[in-house]
Residue frames as qw, qx, qy, qz and C-alpha x, y, z in Angstrom:
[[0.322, -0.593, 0.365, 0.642, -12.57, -33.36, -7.59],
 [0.784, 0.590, 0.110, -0.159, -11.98, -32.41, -10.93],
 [0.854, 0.263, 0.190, 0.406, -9.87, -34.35, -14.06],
 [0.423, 0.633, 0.121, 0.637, -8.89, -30.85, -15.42],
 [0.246, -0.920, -0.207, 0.225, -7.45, -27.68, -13.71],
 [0.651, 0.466, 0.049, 0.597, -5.20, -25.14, -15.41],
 [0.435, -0.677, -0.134, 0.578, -2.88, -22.99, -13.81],
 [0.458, 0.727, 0.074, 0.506, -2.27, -19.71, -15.23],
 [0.644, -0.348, -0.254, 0.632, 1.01, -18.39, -13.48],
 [0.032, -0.458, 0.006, -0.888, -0.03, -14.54, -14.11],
 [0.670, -0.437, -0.354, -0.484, -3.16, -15.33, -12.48],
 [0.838, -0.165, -0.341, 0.392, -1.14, -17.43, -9.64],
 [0.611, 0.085, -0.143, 0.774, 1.22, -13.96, -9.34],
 [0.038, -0.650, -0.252, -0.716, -1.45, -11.60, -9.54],
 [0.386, -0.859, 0.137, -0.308, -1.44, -11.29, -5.45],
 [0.142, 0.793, -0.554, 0.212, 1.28, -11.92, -3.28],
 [0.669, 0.106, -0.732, 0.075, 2.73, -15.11, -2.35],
 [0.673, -0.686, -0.200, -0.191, 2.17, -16.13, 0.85],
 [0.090, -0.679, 0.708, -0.171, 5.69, -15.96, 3.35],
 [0.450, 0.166, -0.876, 0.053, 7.47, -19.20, 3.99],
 [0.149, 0.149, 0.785, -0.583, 6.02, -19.31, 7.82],
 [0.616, 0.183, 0.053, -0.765, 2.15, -18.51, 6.22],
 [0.714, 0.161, -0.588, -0.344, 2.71, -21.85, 3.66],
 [0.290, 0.015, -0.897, 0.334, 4.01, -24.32, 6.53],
 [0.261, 0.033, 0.537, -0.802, 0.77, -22.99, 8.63],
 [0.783, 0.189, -0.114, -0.582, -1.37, -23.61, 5.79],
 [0.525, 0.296, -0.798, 0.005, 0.28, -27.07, 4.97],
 [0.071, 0.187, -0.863, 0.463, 0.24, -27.99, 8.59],
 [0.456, 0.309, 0.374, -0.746, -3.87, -27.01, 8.90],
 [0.775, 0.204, -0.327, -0.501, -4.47, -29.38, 5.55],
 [0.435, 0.279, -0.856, -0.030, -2.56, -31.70, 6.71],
 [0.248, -0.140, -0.904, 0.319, -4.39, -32.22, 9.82],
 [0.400, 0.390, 0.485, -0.674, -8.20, -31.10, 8.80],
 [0.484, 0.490, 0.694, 0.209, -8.48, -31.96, 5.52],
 [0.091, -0.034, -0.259, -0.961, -9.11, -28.84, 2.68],
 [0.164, 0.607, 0.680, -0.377, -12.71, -27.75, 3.97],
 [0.186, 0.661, 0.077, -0.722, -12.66, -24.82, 1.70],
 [0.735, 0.399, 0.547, -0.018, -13.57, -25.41, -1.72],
 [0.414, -0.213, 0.369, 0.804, -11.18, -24.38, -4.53],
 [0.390, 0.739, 0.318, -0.448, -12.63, -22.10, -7.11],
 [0.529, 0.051, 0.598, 0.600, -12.42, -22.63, -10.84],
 [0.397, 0.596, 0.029, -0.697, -13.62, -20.54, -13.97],
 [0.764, 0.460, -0.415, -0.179, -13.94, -23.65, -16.36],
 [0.900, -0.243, -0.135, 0.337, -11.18, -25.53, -15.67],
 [0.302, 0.502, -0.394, 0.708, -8.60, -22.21, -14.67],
 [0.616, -0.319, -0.484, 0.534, -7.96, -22.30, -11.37],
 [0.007, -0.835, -0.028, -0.550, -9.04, -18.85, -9.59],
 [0.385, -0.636, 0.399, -0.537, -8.49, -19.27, -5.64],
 [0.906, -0.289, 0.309, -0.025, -6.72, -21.69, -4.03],
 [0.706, 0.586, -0.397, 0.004, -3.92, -21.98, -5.90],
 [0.114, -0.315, 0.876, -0.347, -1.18, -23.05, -2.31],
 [0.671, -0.223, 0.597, -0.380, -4.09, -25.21, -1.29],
 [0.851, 0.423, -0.075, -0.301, -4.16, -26.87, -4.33],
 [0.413, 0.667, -0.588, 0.196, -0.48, -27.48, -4.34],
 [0.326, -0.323, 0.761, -0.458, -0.38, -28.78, -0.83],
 [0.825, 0.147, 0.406, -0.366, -3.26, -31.49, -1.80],
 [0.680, 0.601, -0.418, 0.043, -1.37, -32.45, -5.00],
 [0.348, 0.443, -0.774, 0.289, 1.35, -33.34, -2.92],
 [0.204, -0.134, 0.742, -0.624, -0.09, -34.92, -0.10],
 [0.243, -0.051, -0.842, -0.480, -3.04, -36.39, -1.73],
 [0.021, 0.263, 0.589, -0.764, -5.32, -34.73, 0.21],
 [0.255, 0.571, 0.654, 0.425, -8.95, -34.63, -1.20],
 [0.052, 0.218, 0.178, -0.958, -10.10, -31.39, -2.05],
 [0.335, 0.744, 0.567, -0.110, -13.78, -29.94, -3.64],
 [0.254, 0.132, 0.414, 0.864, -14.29, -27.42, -6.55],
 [0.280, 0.729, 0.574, -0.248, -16.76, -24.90, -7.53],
 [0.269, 0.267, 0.277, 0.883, -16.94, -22.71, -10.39],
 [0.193, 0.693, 0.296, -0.628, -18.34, -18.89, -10.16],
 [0.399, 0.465, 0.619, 0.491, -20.57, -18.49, -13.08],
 [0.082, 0.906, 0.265, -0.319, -20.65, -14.69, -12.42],
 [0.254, -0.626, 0.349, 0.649, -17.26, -14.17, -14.40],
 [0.690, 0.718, 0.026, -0.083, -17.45, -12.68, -18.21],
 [0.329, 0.875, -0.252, 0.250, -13.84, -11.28, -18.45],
 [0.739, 0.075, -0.451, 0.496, -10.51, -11.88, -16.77],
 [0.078, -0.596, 0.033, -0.798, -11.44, -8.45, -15.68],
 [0.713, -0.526, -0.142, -0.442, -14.27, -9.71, -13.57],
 [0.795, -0.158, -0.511, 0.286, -11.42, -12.60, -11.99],
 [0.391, 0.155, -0.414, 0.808, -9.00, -9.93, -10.95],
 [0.360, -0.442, -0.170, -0.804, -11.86, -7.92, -9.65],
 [0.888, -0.334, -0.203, -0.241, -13.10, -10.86, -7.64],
 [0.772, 0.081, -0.315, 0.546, -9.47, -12.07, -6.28],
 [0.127, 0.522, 0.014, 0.843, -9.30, -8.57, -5.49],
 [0.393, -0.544, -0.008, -0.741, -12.13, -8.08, -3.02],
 [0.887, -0.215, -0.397, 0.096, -11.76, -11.70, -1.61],
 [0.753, 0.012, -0.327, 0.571, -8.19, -10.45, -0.47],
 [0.174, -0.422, 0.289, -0.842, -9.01, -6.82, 1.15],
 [0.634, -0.512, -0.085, -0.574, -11.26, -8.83, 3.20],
 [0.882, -0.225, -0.355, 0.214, -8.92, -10.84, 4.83],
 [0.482, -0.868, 0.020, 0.116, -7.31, -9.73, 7.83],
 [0.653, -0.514, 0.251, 0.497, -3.94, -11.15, 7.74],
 [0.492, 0.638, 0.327, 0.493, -3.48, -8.96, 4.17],
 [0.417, -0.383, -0.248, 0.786, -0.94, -6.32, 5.37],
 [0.038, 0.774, 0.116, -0.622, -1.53, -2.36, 4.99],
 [0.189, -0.502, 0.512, 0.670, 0.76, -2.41, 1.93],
 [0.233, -0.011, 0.958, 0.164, -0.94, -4.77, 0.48],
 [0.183, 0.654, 0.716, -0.160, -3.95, -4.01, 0.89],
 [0.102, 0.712, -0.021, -0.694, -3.22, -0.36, -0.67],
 [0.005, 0.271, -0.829, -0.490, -1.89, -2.33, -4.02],
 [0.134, 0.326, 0.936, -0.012, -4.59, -4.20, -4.30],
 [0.193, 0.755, 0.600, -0.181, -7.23, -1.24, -4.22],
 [0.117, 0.614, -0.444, -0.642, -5.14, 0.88, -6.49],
 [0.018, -0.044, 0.899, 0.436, -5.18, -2.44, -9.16],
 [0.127, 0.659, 0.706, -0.224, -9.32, -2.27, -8.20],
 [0.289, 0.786, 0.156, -0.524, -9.54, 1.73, -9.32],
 [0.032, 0.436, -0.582, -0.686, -7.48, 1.22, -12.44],
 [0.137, 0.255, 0.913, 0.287, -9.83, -1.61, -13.70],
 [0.053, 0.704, 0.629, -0.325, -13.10, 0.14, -12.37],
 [0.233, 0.762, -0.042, -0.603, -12.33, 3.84, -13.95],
 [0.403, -0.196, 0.874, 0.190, -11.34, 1.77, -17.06],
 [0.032, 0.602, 0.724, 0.335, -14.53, 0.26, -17.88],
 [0.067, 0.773, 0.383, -0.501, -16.32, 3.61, -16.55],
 [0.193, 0.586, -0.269, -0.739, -14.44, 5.67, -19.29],
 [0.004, -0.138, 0.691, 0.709, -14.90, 3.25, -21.69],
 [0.078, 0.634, 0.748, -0.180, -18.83, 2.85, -20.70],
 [0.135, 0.732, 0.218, -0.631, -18.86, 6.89, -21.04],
 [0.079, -0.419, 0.536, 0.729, -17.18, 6.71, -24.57],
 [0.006, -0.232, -0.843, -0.486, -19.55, 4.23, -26.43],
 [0.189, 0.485, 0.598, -0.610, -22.61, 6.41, -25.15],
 [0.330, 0.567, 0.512, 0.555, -24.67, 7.64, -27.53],
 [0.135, 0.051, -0.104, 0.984, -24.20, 11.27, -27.50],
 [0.499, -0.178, -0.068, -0.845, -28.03, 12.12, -27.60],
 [0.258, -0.119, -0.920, 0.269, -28.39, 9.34, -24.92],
 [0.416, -0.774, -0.106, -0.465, -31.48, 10.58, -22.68],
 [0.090, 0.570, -0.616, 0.536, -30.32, 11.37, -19.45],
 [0.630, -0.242, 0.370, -0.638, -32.87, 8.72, -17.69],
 [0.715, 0.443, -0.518, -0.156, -31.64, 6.23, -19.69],
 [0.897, -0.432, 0.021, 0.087, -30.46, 2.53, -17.74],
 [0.731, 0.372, -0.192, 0.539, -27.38, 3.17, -18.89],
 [0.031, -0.715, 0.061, -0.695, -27.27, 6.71, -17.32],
 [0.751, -0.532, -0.008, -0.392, -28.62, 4.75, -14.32],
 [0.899, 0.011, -0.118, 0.423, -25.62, 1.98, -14.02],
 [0.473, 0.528, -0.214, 0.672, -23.47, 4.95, -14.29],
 [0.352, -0.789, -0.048, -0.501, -24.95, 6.36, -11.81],
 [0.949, -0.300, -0.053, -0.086, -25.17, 3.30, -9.36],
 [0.934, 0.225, -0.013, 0.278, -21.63, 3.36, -9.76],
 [0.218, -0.951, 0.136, 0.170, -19.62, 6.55, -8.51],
 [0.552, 0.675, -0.354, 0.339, -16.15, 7.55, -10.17],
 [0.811, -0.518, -0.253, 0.098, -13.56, 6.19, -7.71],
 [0.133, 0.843, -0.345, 0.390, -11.41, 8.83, -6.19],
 [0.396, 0.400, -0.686, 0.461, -8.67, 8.60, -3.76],
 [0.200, -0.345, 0.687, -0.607, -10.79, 8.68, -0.94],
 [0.801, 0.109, -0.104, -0.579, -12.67, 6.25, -2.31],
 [0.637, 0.565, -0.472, 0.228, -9.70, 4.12, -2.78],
 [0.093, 0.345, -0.725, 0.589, -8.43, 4.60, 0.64],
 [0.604, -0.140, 0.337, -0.708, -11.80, 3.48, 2.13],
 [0.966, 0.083, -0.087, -0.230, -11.68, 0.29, 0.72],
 [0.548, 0.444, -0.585, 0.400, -8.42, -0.02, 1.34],
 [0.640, -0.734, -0.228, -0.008, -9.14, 0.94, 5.27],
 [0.526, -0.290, 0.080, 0.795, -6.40, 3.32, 5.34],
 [0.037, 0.819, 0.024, -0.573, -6.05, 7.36, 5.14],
 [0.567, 0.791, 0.209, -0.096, -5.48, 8.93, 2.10],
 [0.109, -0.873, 0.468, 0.081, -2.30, 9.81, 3.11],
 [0.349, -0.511, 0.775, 0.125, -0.80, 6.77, 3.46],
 [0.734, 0.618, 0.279, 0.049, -2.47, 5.55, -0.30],
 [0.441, 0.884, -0.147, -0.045, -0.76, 8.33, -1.55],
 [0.200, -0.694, 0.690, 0.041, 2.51, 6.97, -0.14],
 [0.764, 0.086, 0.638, -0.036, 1.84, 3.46, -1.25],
 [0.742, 0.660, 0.084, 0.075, 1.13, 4.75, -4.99],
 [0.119, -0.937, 0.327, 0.017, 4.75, 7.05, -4.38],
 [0.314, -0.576, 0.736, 0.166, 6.55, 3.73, -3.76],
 [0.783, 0.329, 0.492, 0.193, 4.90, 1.59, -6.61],
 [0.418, 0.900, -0.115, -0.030, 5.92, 4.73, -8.84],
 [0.261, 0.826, -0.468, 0.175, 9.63, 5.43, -7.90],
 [0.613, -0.501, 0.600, 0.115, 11.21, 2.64, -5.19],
 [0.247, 0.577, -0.776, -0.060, 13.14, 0.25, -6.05],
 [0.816, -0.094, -0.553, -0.143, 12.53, -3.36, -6.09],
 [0.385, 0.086, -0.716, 0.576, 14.64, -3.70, -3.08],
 [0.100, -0.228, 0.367, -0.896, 12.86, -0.97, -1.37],
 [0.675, -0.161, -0.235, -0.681, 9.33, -2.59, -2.09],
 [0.807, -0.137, -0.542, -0.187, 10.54, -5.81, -0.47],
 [0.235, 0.187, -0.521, 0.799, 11.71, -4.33, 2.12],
 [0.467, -0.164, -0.107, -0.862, 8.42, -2.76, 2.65],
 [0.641, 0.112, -0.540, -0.533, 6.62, -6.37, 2.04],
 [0.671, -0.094, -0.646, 0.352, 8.54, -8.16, 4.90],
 [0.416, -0.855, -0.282, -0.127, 7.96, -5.40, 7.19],
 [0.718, 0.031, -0.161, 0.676, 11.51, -4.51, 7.51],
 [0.037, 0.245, 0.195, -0.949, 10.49, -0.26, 7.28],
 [0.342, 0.689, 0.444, -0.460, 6.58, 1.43, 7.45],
 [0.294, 0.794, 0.467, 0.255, 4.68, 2.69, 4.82],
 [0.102, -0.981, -0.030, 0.162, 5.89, 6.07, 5.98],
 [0.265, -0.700, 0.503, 0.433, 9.75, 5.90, 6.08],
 [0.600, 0.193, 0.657, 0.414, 9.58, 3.50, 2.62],
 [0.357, 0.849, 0.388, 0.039, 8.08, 6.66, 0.67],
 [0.283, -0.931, 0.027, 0.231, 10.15, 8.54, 2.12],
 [0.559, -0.509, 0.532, 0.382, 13.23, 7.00, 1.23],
 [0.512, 0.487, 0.700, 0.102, 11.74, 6.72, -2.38],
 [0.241, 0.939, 0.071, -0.233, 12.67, 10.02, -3.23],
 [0.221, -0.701, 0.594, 0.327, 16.35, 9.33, -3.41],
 [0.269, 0.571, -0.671, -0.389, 18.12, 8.20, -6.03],
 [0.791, 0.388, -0.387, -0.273, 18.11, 4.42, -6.91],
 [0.672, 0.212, -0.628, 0.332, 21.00, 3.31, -6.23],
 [0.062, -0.356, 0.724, -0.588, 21.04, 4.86, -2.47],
 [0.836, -0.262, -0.014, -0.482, 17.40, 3.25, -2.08],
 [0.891, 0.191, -0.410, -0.038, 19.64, -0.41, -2.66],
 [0.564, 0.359, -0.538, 0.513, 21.99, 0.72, -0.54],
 [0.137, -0.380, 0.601, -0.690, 20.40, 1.45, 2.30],
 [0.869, -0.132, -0.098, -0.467, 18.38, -1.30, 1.89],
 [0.880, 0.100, -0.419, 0.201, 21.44, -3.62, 2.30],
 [0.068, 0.216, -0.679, 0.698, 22.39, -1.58, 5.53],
 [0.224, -0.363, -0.850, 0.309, 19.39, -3.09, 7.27],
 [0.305, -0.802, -0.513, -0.009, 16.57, -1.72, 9.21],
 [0.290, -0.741, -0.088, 0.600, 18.62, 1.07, 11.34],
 [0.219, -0.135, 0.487, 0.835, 20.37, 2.29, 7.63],
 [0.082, -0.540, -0.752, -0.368, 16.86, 2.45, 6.34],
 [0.367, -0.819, -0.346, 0.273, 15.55, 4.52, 9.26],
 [0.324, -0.606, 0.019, 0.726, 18.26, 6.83, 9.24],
 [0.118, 0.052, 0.488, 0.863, 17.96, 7.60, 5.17],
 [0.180, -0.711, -0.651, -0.194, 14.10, 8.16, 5.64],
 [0.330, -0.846, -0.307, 0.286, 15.12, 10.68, 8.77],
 [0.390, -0.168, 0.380, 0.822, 17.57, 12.29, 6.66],
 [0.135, 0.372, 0.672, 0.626, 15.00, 12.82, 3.86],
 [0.120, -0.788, -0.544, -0.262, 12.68, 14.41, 5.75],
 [0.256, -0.832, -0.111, 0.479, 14.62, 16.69, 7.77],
 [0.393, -0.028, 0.581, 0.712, 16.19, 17.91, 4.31],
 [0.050, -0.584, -0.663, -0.466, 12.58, 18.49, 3.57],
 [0.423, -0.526, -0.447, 0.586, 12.65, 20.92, 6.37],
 [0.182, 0.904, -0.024, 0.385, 12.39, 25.17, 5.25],
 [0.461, 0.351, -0.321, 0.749, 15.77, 26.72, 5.94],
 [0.267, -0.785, -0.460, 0.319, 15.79, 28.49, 9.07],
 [0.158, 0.937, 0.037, 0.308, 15.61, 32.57, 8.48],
 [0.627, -0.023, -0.325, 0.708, 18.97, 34.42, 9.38],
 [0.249, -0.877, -0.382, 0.149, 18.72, 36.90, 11.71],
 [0.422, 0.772, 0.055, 0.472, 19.89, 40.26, 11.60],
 [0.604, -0.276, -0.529, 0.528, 22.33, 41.64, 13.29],
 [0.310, -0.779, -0.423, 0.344, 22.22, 44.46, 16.03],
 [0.253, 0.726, -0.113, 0.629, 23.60, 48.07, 14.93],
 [0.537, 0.026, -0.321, 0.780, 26.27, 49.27, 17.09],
 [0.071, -0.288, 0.012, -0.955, 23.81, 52.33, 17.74],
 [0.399, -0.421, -0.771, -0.264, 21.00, 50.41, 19.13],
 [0.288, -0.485, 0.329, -0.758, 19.17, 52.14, 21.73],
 [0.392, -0.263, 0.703, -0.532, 17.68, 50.32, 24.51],
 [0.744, 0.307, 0.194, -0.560, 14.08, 49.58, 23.24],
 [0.848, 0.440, -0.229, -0.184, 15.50, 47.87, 20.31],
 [0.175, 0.547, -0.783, 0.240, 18.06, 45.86, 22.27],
 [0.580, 0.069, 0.637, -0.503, 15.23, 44.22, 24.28],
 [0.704, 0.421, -0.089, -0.565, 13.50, 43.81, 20.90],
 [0.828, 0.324, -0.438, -0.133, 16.15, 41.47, 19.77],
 [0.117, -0.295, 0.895, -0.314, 16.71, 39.82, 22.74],
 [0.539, 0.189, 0.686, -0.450, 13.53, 38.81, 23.08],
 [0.650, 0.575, -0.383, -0.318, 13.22, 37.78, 19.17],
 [0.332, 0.305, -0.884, 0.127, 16.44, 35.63, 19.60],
 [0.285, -0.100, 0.783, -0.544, 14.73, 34.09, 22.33],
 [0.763, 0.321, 0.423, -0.368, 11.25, 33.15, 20.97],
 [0.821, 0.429, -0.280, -0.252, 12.93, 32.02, 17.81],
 [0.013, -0.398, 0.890, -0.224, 15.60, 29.66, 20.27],
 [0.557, 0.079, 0.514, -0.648, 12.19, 28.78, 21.66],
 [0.754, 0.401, -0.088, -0.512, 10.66, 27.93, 18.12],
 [0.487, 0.513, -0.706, -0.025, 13.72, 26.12, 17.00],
 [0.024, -0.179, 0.918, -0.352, 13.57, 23.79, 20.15],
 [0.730, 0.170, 0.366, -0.552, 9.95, 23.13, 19.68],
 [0.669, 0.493, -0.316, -0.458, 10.41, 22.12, 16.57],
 [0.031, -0.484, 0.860, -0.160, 13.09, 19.79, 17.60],
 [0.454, 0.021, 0.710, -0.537, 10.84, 18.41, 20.17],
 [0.686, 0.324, 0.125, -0.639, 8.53, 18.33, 17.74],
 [0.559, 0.561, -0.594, -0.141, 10.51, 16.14, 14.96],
 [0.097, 0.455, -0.817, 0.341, 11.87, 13.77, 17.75],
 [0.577, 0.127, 0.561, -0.580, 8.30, 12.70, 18.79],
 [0.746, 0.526, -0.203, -0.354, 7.64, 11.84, 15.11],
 [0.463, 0.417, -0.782, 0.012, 10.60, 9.66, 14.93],
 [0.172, -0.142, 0.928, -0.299, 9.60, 7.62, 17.97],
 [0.564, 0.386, -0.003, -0.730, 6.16, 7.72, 16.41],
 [0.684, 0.466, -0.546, -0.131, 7.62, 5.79, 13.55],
 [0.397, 0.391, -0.818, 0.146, 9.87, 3.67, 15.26],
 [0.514, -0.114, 0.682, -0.509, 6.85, 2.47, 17.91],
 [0.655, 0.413, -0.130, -0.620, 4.85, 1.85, 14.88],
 [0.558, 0.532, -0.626, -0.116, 7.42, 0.06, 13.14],
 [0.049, -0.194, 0.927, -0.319, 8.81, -2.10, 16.31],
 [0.550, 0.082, 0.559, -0.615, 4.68, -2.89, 16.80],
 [0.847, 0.398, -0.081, -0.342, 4.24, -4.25, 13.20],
 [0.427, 0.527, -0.731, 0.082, 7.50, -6.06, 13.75],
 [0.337, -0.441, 0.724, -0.409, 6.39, -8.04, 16.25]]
């Protein structure tokens, strides 16, 4: 063990705390195997491990160190911390979108500022040129592929770092409503986000199924029959009304499948 380890509590915050039922699991698994995994330092800052450390502190539980001499930059920690934690399973969906959104802002970053200090009359075979190369600009579906999740449901992740509400995001975090019906509800004001976050899980659901059937095109008004109508065009708009009764109950159907959609989803990640 080492004398020296400094905690920096950005660094400590920079992914999400584990839940109360994750720390007692870990606690319970040092307390009765010992810390097999070796903490990981840069100098003497603490990079990974920061609960096991805590748990061995209190419990005087020995532990090992190692330092990775591959980091230049704090960059390079979050970077590392980063990939460590998309590769772990129990790192939820949400999570794991945050995480590789905080990965493309560093990466395009240094890329633009790699492209700025070029020399303008660089050759184009140049190693530099090459690194760049080696190195692909990291779009959304780039983004969502390390994430292991559709583009779509990135784009809803970035949607609710942009506009929820704190409430809404920890709502999100605990698994209270999906990735889907949290965006969703993200459109609305503030204050209703809070407020249907303090009506629970069914108040949550219903402002999400609100939002989106709002989000619905008007339905077209039909016209009505002239008092002169001859036959031909009395059929015509019978059968009209009819395939648009027809359309309007698909749709229904169609909306009603989506909501159980969601709400298998949701009951399956709630278990």
């Amino acid at each position: 063990m080492t004398n020296t380890i400094t905690i920096n509590e950005d660094l400590r915050a920079y992914i999400d705390p584990l839940t109360e039922d994750e720390f007692l699991a870990l606690e319970r698994s040092l307390l009765s195997e010992g810390c097999r995994d070796a903490l990981v330092l840069w100098g003497d800052l603490l990079v990974d491990g920061h609960n096991r450390y805590g748990i061995c502190q209190k419990h005087e539980i020995p532990f090992k160190t190692m330092q990775n001499q591959t980091f230049q930059s704090m960059e390079d920690v979050h970077l590392w911390m980063i990939d460590n934690h998309l590769g772990r399973r129990s790192v939820s969906d949400f999570q794991r979108g945050v995480l590789a959104l905080r990965k493309k802002e560093i990466v395009s970053a240094r890329q633009a500022q790699a492209q700025a200090q070029r020399p303008p009359a660089e050759p184009a075979g140049s190693d530099v040129s090459a690194q760049s190369e080696s190195e692909p600009p990291w779009t959304r579906e780039a983004v969502a592929r390390a994430a292991r999740m559709s583009s779509a449901t990135l784009g809803q992740i970035e949607k609710i770092q942009k506009t929820a509400a704190p409430e809404l995001v920890g709502a999100v975090k605990s698994g209270i409503i999906s990735i889907n019906a949290a965006a969703a509800v993200a459109s609305l004001p503030s204050e209703e986000q809070v407020a249907a976050v303090a009506g629970g899980k069914k108040e949550l659901r219903q402002a999400a199924r609100q939002v989106r059937e709002a989000r619905l095109p008007p339905k077209p008004e039909r016209e009505p029959l002239p008092s002169d109508a001859t036959p031909d065009q009395i059929e015509i708009h019978r059968l009209t009304s009819l395939l648009a009764e027809l359309t309007e109950e698909r749709d229904q159907l169609k909306k009603k499948v989506q909501h159980l959609t969601i709400a298998l989803s949701e009951a399956r990640s709630g278990q």
